[in-house]
SERO-4910 file (N, C-alpha, C, O; in steps of 0.05 Angstrom, whole numbers):
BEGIN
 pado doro    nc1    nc2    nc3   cac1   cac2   cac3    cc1    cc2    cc3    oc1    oc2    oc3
  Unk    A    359     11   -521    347     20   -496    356      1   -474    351    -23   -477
  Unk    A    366      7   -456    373     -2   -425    354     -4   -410    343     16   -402
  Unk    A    343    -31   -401    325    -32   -383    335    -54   -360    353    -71   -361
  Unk    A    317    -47   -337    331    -71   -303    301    -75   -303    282    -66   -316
  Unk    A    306    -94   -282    280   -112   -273    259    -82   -263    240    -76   -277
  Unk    A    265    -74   -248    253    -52   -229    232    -31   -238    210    -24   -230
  Unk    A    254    -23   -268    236     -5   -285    215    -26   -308    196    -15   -320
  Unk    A    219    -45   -310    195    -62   -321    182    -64   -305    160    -56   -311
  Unk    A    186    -75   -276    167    -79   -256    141    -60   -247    117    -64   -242
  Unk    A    164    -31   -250    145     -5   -239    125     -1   -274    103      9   -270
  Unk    A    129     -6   -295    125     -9   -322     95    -18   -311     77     -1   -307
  Unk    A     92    -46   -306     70    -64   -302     42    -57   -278     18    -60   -276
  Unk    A     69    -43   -259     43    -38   -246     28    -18   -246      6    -18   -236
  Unk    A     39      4   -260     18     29   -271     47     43   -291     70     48   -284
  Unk    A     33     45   -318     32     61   -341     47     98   -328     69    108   -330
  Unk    A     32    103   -321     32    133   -301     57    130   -295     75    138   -309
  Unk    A     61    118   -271     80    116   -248    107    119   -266    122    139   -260
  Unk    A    113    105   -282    133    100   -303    144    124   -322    166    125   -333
  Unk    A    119    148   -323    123    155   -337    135    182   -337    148    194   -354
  Unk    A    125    191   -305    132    209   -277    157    201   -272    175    218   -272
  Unk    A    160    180   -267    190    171   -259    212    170   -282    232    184   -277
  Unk    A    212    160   -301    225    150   -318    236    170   -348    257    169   -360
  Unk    A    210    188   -356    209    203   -375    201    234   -365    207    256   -375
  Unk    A    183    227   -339    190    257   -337    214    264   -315    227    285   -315
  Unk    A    217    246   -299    251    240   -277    239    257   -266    249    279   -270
  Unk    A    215    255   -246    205    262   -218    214    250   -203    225    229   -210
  Unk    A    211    259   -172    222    242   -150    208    254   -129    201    277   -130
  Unk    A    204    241   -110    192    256    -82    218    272    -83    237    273    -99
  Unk    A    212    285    -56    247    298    -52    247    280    -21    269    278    -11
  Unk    A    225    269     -5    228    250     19    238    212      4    228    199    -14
  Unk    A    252    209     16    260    187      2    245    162     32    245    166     56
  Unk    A    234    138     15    228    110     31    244    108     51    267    111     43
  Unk    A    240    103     80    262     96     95    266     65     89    287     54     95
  Unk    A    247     50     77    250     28     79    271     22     50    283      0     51
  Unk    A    274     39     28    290     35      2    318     44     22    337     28     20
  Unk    A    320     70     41    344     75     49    355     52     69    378     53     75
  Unk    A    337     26     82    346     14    101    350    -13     77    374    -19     75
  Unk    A    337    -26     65    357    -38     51    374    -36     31    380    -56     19
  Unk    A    383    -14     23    412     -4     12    431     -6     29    453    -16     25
  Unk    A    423      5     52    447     10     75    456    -26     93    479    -31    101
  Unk    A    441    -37     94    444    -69     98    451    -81     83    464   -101     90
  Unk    A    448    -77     55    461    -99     29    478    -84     32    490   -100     47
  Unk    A    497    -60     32    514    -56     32    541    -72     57    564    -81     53
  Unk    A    529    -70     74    543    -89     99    549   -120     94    566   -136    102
  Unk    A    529   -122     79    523   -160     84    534   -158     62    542   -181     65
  Unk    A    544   -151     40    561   -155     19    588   -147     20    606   -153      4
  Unk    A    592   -131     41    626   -124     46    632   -148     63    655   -157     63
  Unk    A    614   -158     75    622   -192    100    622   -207     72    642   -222     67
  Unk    A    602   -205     56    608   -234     36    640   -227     22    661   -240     20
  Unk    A    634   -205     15    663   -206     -1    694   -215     15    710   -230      5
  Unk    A    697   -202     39    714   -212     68    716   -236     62    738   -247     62
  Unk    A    696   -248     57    689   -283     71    708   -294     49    727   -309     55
  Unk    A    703   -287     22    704   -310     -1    742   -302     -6    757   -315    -20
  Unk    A    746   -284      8    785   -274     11    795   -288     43    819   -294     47
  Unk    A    780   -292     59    795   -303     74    793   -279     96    809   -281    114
  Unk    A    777   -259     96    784   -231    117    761   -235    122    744   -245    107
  Unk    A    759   -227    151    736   -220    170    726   -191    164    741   -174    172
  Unk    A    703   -180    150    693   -154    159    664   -158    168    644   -171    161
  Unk    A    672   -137    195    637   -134    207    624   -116    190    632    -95    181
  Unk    A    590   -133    185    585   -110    177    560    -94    200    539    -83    193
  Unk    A    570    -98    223    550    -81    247    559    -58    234    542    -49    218
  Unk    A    583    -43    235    589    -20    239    583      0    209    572     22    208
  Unk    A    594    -16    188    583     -7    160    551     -2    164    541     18    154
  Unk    A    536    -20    177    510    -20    174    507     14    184    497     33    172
  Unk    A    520     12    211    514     39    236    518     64    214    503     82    207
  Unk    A    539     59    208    555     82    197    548     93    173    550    117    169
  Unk    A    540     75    154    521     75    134    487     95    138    476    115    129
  Unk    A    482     79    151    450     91    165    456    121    178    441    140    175
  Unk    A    475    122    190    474    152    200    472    169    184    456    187    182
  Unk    A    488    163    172    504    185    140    473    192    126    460    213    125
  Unk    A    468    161    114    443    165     94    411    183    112    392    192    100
  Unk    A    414    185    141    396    202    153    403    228    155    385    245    157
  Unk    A    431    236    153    442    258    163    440    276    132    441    300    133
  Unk    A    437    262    110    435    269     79    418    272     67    419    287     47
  Unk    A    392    256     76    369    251     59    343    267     72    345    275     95
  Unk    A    325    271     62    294    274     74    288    243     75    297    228     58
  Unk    A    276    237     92    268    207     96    241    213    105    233    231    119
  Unk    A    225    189     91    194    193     96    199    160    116    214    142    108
  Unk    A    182    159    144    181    146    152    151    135    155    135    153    158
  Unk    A    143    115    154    119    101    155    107    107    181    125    114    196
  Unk    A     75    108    198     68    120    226     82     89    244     82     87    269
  Unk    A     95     66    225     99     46    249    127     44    251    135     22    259
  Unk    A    144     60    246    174     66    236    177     90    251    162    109    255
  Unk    A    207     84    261    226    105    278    247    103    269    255     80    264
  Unk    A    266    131    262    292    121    257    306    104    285    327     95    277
  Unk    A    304     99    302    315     84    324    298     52    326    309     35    340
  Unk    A    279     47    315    274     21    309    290     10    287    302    -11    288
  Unk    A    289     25    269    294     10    245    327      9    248    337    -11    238
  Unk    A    345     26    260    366     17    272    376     -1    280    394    -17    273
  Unk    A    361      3    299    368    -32    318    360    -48    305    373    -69    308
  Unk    A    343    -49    291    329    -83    259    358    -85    256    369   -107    258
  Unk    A    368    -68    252    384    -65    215    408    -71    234    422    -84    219
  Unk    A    417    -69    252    437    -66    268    436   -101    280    457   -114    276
  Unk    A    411   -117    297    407   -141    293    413   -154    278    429   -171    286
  Unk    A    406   -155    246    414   -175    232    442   -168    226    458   -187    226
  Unk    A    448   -147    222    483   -141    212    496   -168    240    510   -187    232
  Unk    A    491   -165    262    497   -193    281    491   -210    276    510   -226    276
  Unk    A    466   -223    270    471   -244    259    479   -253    232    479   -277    228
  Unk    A    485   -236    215    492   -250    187    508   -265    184    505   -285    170
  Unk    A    540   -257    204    565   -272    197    553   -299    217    566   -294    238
  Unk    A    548   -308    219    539   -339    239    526   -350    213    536   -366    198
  Unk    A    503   -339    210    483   -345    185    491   -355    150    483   -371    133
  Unk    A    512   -336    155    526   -345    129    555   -374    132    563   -391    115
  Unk    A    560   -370    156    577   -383    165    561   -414    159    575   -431    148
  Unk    A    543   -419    162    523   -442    178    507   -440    151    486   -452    152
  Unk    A    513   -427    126    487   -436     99    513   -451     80    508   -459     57
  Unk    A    539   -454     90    549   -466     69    552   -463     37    555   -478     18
  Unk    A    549   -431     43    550   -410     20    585   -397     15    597   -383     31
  Unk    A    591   -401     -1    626   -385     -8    615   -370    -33    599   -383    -47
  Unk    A    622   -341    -40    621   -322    -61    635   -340    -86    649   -359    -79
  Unk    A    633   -336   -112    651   -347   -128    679   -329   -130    677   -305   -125
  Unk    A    702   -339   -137    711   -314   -148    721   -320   -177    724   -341   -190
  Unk    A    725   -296   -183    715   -282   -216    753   -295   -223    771   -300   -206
  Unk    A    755   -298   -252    779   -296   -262    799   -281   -257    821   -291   -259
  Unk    A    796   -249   -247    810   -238   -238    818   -233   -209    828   -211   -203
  Unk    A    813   -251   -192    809   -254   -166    793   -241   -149    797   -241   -125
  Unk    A    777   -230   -158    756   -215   -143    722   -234   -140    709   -247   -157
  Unk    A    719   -229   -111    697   -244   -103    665   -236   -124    659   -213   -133
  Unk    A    657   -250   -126    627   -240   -151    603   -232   -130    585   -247   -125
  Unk    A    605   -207   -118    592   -190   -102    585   -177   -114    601   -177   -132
  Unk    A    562   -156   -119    551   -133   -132    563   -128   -153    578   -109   -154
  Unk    A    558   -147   -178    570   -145   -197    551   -138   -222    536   -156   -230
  Unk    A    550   -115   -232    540   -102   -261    540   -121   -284    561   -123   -297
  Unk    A    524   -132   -288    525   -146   -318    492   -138   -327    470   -133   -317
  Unk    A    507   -142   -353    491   -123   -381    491   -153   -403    510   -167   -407
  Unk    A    458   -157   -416    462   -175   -440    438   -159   -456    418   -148   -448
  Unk    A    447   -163   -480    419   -160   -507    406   -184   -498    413   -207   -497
  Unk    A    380   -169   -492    348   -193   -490    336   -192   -521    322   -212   -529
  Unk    A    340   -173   -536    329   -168   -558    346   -145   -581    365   -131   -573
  Unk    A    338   -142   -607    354   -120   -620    349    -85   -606    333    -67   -610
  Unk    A    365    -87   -593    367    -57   -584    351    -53   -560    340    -32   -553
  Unk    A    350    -77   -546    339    -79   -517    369    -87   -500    384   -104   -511
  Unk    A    376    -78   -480    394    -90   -465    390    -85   -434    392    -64   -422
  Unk    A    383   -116   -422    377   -115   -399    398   -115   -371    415   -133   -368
  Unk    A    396    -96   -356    422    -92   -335    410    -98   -308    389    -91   -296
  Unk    A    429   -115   -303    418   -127   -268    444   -118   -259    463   -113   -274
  Unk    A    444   -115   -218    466   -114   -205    456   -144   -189    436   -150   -176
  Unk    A    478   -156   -195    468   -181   -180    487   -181   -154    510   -171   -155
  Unk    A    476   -191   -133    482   -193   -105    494   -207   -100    509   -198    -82
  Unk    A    500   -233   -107    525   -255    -96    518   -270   -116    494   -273   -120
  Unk    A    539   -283   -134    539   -313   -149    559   -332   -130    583   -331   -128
  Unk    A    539   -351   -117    557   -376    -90    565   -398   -100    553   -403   -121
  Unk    A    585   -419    -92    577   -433    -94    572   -455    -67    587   -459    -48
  Unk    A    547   -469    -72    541   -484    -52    554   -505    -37    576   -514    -45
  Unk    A    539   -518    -11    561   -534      6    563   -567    -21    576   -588    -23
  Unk    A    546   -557    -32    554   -591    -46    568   -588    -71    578   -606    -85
  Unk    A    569   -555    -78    594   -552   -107    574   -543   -131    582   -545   -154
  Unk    A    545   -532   -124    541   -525   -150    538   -486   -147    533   -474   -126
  Unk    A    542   -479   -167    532   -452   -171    506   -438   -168    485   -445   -178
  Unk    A    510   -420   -154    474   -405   -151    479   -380   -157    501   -370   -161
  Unk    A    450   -365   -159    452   -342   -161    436   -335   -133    416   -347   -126
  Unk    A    448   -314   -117    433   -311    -97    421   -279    -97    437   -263   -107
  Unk    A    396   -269    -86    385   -244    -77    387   -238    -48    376   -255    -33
  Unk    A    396   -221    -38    388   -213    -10    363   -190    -15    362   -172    -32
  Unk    A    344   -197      6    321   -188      8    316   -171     33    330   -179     53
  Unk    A    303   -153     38    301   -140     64    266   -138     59    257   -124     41
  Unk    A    248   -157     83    222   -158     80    202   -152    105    201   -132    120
  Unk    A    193   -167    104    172   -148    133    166   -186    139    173   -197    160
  Unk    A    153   -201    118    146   -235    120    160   -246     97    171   -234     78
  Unk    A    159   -270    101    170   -283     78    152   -290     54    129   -298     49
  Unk    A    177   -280     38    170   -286      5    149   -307     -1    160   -327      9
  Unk    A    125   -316    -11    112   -342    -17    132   -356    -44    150   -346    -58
  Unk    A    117   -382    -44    137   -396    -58    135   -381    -88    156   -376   -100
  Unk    A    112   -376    -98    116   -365   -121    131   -349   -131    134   -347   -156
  Unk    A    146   -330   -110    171   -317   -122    197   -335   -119    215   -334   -135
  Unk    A    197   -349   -100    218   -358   -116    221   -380   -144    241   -386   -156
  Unk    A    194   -388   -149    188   -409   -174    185   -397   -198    189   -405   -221
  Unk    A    175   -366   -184    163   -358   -218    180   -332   -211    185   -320   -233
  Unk    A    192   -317   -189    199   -285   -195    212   -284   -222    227   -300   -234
  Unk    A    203   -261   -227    222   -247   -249    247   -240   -257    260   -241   -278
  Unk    A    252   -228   -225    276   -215   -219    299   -236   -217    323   -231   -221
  Unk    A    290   -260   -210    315   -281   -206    316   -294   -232    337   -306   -236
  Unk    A    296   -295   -255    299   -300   -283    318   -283   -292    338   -290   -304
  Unk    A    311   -254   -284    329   -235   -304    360   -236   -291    379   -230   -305
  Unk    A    364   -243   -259    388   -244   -263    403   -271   -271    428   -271   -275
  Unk    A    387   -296   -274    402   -310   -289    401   -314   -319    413   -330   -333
  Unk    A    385   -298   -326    393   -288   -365    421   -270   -367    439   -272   -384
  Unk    A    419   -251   -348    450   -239   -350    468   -255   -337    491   -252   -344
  Unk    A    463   -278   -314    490   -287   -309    497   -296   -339    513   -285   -354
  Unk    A    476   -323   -345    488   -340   -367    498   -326   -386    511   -341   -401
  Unk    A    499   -297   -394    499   -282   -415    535   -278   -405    552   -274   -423
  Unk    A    541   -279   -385    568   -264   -370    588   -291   -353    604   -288   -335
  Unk    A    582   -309   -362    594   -341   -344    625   -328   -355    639   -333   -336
  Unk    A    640   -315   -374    669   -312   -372    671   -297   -357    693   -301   -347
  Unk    A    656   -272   -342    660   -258   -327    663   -264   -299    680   -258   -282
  Unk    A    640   -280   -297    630   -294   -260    646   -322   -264    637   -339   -248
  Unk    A    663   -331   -277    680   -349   -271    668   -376   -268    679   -395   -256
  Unk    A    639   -378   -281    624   -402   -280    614   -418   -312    609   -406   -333
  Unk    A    616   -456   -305    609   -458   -337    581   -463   -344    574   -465   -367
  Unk    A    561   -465   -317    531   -458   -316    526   -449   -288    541   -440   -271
  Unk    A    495   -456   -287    475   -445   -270    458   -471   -264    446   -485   -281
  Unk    A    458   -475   -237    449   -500   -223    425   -481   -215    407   -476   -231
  Unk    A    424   -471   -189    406   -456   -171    406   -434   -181    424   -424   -194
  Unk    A    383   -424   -174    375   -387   -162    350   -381   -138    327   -391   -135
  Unk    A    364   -365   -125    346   -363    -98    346   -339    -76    357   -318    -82
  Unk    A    337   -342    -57    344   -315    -41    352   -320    -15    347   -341     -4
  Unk    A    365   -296     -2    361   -299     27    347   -278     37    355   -255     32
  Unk    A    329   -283     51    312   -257     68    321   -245     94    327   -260    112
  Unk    A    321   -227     95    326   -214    119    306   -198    134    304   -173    132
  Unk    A    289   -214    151    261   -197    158    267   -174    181    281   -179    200
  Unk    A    255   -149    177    263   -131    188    239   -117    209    225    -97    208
  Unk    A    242   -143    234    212   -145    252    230   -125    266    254   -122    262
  Unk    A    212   -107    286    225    -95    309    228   -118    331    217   -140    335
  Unk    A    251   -101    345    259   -115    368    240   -118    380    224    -98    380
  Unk    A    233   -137    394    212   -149    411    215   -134    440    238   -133    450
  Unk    A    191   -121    456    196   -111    479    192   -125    500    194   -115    522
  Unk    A    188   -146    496    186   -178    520    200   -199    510    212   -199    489
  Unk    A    198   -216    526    211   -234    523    199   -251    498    216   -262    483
  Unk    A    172   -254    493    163   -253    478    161   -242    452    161   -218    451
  Unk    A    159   -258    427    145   -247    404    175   -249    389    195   -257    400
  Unk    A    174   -241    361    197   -252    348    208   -228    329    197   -215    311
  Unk    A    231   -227    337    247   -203    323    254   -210    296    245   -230    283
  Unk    A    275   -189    285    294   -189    269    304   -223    260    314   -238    276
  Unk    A    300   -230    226    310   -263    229    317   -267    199    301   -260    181
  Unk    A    333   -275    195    352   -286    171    348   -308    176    354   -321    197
  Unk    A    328   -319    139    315   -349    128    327   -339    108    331   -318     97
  Unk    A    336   -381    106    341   -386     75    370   -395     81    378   -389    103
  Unk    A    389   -410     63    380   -389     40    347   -405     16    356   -426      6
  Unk    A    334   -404     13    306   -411     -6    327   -407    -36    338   -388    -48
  Unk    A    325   -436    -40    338   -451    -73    322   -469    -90    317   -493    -84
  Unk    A    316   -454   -114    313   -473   -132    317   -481   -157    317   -463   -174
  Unk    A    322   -501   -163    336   -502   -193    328   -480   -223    305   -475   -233
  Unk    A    352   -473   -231    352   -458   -247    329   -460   -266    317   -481   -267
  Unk    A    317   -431   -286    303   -432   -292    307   -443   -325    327   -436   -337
  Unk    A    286   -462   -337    287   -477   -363    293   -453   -386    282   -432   -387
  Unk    A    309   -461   -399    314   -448   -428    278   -433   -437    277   -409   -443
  Unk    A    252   -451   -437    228   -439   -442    229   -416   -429    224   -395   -442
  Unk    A    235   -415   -397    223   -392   -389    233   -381   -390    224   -360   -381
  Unk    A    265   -376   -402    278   -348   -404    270   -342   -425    264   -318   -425
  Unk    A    266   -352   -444    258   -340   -474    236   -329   -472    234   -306   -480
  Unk    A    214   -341   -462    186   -322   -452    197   -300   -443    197   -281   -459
  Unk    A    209   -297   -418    219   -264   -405    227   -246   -422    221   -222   -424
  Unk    A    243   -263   -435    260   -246   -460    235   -233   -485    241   -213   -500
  Unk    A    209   -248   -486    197   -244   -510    180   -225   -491    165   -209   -501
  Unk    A    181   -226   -468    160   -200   -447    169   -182   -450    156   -163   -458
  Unk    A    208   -180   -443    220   -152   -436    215   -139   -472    218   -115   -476
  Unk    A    209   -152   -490    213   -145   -524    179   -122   -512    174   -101   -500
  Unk    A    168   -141   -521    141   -136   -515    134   -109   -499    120    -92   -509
  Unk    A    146   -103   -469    141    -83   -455    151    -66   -466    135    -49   -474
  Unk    A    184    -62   -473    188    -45   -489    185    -28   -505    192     -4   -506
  Unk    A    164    -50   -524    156    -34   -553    129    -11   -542    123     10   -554
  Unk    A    120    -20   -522    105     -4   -509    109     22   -503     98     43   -508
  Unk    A    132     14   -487    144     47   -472    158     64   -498    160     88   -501
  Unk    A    166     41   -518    176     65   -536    148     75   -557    152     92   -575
  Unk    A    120     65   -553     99     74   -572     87     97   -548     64    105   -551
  Unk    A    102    105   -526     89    119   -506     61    115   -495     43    131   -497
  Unk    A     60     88   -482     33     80   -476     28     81   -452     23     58   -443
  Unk    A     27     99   -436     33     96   -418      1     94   -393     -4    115   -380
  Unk    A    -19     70   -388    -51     87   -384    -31     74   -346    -11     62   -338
  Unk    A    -63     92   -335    -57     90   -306    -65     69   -302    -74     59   -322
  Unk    A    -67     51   -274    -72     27   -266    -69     34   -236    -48     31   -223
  Unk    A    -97     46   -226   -114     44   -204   -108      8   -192   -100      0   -170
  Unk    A   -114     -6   -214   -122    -41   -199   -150    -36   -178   -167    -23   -189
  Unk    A   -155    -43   -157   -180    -48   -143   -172    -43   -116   -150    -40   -105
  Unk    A   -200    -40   -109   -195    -31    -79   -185    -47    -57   -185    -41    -33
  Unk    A   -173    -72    -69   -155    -84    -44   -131    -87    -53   -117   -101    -39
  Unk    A   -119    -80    -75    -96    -76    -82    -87    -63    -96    -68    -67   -112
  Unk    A   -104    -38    -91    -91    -12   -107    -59     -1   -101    -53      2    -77
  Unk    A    -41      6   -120    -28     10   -113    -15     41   -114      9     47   -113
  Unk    A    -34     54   -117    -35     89   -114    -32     94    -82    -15    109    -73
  Unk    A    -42     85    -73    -34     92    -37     -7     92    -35      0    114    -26
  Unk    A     19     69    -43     36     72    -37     60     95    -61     83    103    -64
  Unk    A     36     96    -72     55    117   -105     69    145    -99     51    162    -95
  Unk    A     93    156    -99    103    175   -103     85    199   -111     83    217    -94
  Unk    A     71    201   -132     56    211   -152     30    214   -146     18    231   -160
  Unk    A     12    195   -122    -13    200   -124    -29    219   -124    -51    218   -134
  Unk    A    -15    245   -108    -23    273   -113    -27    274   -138    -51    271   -146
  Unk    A     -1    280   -162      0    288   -183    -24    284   -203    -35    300   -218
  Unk    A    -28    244   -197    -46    236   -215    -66    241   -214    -79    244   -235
  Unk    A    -85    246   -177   -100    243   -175   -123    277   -177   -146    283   -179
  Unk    A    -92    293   -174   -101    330   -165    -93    340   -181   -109    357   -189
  Unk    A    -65    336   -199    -51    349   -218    -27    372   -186    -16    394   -185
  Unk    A    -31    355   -171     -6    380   -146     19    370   -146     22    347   -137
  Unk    A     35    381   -153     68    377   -158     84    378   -131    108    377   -130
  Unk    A     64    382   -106     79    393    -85     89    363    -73     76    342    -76
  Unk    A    122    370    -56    134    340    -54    150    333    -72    171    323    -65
  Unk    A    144    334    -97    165    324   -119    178    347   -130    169    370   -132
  Unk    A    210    333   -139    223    351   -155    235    340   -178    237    315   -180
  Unk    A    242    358   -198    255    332   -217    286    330   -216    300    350   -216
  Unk    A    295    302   -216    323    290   -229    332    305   -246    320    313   -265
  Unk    A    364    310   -237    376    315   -261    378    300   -289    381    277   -282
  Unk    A    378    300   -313    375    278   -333    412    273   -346    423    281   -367
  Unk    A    420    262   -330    446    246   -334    442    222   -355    419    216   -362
  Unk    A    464    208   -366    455    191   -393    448    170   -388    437    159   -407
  Unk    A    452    151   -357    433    143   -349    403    144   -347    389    125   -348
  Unk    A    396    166   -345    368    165   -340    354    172   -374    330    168   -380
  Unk    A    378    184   -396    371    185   -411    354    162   -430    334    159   -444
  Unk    A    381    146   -417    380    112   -435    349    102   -421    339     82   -431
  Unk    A    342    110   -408    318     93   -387    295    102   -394    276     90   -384
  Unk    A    290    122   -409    266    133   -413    262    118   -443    267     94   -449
  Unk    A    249    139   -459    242    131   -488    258    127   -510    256    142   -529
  Unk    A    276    107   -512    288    103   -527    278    101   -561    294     95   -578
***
């Protein structure tokens, strides 16, 4: 069974949610503007990183622009009541300006891979367990201004991350269990750092006042101990065996952090009304993702 951080993630926080998505391959048919606005920015800020680590200049203002149109011109987009497609433009359009300075000034270079290609959105796949295999797309492997290797995340947020994700996230565990699993691939002989850069996606400010659009970080900290990957590794075993005994219960959580308000599905679970959703085609991707 093929599993990513994402579908464990959605795993943990409701049973249900996982099960709508994953096994029965429901989908709104309105897609997050906020999933379509950072797709369309990691896409930019990773064609500049890759530029960078060859020696070529690419903007990514225009990928960003051009990107974003397309994905509005294609999609149903559900927008939030504090979201405009013309706010979130200009966010997304702001930081695409400042990145190349930002990156310029973090003393960050892409690695490049054995075959001369910069280690940008790179697919790696490792066995966490017998017939578990965990797949990350990792975002940049750098190396830093003083010469060691990191693993980096670009983030698209509203505030910044607290320290606990970057000490304890998951997601930066799991992508350095697949780097280390892939060092002939990413052209490295360890793992010093892992960390992120954020890209907060404030609206433009209508005064002179108040604080827009802003790229922090990059936020680094030393790689995570041999203990805690083996724990992750004995979680992702663990969750697993779950989804394949079909366990799937709901998880309401509480009234200050329920997370059915923001759920795809809350109709479904809460009325049994299908209206809004349709289902995925089941390609062998999605096959591998369900009940193995």
């Amino acid at each position: 069974m093929d599993v990513s951080f994402s579908q464990l993630h959605k795993y943990e926080t409701c049973g249900a949610a996982y099960q709508f998505h994953y096994v029965r391959r429901l989908r709104a048919e309105e897609v997050s503007a906020n999933l379509i606005f950072g797709k369309v920015l990691d896409k930019g800020m990773s064609e500049f990183i890759r530029g960078h680590a060859l020696g070529e200049y690419v903007d990514p203002l225009p990928i960003f622009e051009q990107e974003w149109d397309r994905a509005l011109s294609e999609t149903i987009v559900d927008f939030s009541a504090t979201q405009s497609p013309k706010d979130l433009r200009e966010t997304g359009a702001e930081l695409a300006r400042q990145f190349p300075e930002f990156w310029d000034n973090s003393g960050l270079t892409a690695l490049i891979g054995p075959g001369g290609e910069p280690m940008v959105q790179q697919k790696l796949t490792v066995q966490v367990a017998p017939g578990i295999n965990l797949r990350c797309f990792l975002d940049v492997a750098v190396l830093t201004e003083e010469g060691e290797s990191a693993i980096i995340d670009l983030k698209t947020a509203l505030s910044p991350a607290p320290d606990a994700v970057l000490l304890l996230g998951e997601q930066l565990t799991d992508y350095q269990i697949a780097a280390e699993a892939n060092k002939a691939k990413l052209g490295i002989e360890s793992i010093s750092q892992v960390g992120f850069i954020e890209l907060l996606k404030r609206k433009i400010p209508k005064a002179s006042q108040g604080r827009g659009p802003e790229i922090i970080g990059p936020s680094l900290t030393p790689a995570r101990s041999e203990a805690v990957m083996a724990e992750r590794r004995a979680k992702i075993d663990h969750l697993v065996t779950l989804i394949r005994k079909g366990v799937f219960f709901r998880n309401p959580g509480m009234a200050y952090n329920s997370p059915c308000s923001m759920c795809d599905f809350q109709n479904l679970c809460l009325h049994g009304d299908m209206e809004g959703l349709i289902e995925a085609p089941k390609g062998k991707a999605q096959a591998k993702l369900a009940v193995a």
